[in-house]
Backbone as CSV, one residue per row, in Angstrom:
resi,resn,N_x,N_y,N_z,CA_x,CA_y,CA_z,C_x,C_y,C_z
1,UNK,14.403,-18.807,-0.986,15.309,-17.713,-1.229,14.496,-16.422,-1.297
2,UNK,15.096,-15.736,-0.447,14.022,-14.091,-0.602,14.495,-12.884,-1.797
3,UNK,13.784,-12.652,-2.182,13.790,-11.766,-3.537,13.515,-10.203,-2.841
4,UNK,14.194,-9.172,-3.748,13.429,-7.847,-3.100,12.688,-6.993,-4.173
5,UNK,11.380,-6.399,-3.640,10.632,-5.748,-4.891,10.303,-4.578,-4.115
6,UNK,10.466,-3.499,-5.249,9.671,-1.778,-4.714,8.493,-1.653,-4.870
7,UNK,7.717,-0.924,-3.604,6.107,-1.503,-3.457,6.691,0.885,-3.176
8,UNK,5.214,1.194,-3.407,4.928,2.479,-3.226,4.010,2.775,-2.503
9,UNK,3.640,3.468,-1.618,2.665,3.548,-0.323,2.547,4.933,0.504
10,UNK,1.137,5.343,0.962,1.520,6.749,1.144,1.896,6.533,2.202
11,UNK,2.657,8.060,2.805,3.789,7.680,4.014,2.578,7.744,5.489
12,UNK,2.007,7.908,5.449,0.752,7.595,6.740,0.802,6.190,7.027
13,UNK,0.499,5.410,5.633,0.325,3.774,5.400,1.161,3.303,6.299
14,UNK,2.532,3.851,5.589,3.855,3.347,5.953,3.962,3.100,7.649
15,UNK,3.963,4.318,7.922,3.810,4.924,9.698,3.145,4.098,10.270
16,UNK,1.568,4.023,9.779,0.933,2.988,10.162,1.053,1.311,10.423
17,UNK,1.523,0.589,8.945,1.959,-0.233,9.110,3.189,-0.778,9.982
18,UNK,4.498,-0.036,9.925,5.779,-0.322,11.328,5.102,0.105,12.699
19,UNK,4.493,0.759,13.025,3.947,0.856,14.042,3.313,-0.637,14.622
20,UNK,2.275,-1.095,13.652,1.663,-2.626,13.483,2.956,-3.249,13.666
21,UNK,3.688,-3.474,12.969,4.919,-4.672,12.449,5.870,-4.793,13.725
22,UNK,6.247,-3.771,14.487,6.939,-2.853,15.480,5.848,-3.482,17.074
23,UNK,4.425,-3.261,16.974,4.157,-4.000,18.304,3.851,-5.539,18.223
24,UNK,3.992,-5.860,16.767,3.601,-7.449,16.278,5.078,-8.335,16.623
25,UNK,6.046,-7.904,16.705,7.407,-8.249,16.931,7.758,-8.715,15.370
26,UNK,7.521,-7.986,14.425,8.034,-8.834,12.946,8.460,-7.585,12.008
27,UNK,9.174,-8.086,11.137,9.815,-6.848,10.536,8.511,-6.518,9.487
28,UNK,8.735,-5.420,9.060,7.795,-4.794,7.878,7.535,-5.456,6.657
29,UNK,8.927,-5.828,5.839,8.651,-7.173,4.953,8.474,-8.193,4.955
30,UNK,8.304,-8.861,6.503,7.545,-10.165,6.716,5.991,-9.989,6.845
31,UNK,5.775,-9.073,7.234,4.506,-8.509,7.592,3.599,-8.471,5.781
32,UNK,4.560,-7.782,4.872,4.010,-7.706,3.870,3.827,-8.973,3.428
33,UNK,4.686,-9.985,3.419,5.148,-11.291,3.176,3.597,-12.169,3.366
34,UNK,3.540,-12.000,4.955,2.416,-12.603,5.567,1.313,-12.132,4.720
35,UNK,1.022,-10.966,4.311,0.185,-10.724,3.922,-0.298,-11.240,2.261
36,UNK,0.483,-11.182,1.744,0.705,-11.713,-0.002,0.631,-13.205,0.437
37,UNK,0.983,-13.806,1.180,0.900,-15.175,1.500,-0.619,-15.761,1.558
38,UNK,-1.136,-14.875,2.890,-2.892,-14.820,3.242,-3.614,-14.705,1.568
39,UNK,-3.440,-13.715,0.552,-3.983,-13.315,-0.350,-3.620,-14.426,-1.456
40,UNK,-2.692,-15.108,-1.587,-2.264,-16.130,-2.436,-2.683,-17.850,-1.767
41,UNK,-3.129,-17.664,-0.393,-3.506,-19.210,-0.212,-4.341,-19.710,-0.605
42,UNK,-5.369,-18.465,-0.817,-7.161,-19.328,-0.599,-7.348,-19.098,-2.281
43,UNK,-8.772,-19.453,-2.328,-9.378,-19.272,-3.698,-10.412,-18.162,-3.680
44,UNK,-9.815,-16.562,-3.426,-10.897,-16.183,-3.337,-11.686,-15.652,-4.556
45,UNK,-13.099,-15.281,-4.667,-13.469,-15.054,-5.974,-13.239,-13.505,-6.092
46,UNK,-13.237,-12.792,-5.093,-12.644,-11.167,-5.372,-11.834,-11.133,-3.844
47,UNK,-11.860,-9.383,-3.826,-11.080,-8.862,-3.289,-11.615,-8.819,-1.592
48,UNK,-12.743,-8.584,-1.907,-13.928,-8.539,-0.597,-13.553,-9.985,0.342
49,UNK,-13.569,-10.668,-0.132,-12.929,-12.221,0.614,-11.790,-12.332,1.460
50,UNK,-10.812,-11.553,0.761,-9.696,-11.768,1.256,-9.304,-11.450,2.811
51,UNK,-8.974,-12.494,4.010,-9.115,-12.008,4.992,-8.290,-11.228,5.422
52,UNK,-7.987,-10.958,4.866,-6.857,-9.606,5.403,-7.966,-8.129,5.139
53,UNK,-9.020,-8.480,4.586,-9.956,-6.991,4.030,-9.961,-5.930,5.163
54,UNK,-10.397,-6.732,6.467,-10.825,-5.169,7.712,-9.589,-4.962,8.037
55,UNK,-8.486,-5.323,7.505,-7.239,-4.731,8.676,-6.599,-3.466,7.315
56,UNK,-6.620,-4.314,6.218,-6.135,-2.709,5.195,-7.545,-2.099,5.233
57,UNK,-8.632,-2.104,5.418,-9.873,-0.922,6.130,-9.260,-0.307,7.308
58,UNK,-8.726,-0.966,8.065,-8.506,-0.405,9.614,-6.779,0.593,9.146
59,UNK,-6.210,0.163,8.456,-4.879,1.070,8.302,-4.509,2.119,6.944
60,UNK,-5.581,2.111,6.172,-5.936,3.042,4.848,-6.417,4.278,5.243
61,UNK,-6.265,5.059,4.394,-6.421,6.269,5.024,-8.311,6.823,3.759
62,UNK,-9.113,6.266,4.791,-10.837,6.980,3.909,-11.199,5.097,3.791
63,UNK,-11.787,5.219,2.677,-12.872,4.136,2.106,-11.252,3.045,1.324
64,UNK,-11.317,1.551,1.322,-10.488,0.632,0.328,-11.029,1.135,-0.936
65,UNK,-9.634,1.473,-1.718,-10.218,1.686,-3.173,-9.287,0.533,-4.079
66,UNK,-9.971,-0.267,-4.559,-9.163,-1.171,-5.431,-9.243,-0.803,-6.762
67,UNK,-8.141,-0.911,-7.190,-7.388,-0.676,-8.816,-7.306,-1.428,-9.729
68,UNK,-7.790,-1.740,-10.505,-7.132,-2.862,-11.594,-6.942,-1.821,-12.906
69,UNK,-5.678,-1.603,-12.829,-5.310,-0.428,-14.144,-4.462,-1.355,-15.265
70,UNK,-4.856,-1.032,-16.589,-4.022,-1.891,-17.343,-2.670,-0.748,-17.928
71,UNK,-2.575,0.994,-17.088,-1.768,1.364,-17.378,-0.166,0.706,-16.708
72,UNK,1.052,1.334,-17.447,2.306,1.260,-16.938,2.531,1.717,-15.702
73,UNK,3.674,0.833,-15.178,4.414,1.290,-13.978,4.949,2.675,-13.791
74,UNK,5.218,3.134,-15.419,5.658,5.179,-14.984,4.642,5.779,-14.809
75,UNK,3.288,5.254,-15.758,2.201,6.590,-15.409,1.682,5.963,-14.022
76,UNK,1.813,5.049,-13.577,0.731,4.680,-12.110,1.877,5.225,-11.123
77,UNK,3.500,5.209,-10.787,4.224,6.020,-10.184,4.072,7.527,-10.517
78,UNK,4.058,8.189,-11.543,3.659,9.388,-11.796,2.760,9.723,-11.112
79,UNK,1.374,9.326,-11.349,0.290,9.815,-11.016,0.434,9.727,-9.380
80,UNK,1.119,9.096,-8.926,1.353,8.857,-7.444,1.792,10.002,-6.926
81,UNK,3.002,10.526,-7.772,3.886,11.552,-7.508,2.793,12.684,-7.469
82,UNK,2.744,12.614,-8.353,1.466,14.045,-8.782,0.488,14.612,-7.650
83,UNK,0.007,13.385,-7.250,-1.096,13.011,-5.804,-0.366,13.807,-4.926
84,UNK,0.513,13.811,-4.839,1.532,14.119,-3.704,1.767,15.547,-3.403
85,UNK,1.334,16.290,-4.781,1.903,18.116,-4.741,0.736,18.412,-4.090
């Protein structure tokens, strides 16, 4: 049964990714799907492992910056917003 969740992303990402999803023949949330799938099969010991690593390198916009924030969902959307002015 498919569930739906709000993911936040800058709009380049976005562009970037349907563009991908768009010549891959698959919709955008399978694409994400596939991807959380890849990241949930294996055992990896970090983030560097994960084989999906060179393709969010290849569609990020600068250097992968990984997050592990133990703040809330308003200040990490906030601060998103903020990024944005």
């Amino acid at each position: 049964m498919d569930s739906k969740i709000t993911l936040s992303f800058d709009r380049e990402v976005i562009r970037r990714m349907k563009r991908f999803a768009d010549a891959n023949n698959i919709s955008l949330s399978r694409l994400t799907e596939f991807l959380y799938k890849k990241i949930t099969s294996g055992n990896y010991r970090d983030l560097e492992e994960l084989p999906i690593a060179d393709w969010v390198q290849q569609v990020a916009e600068g250097p992968v910056e990984y997050r592990n924030s133990k703040r809330g969902r308003k200040a990490i959307k906030s601060e998103f917003f903020e990024s944005k002015k």
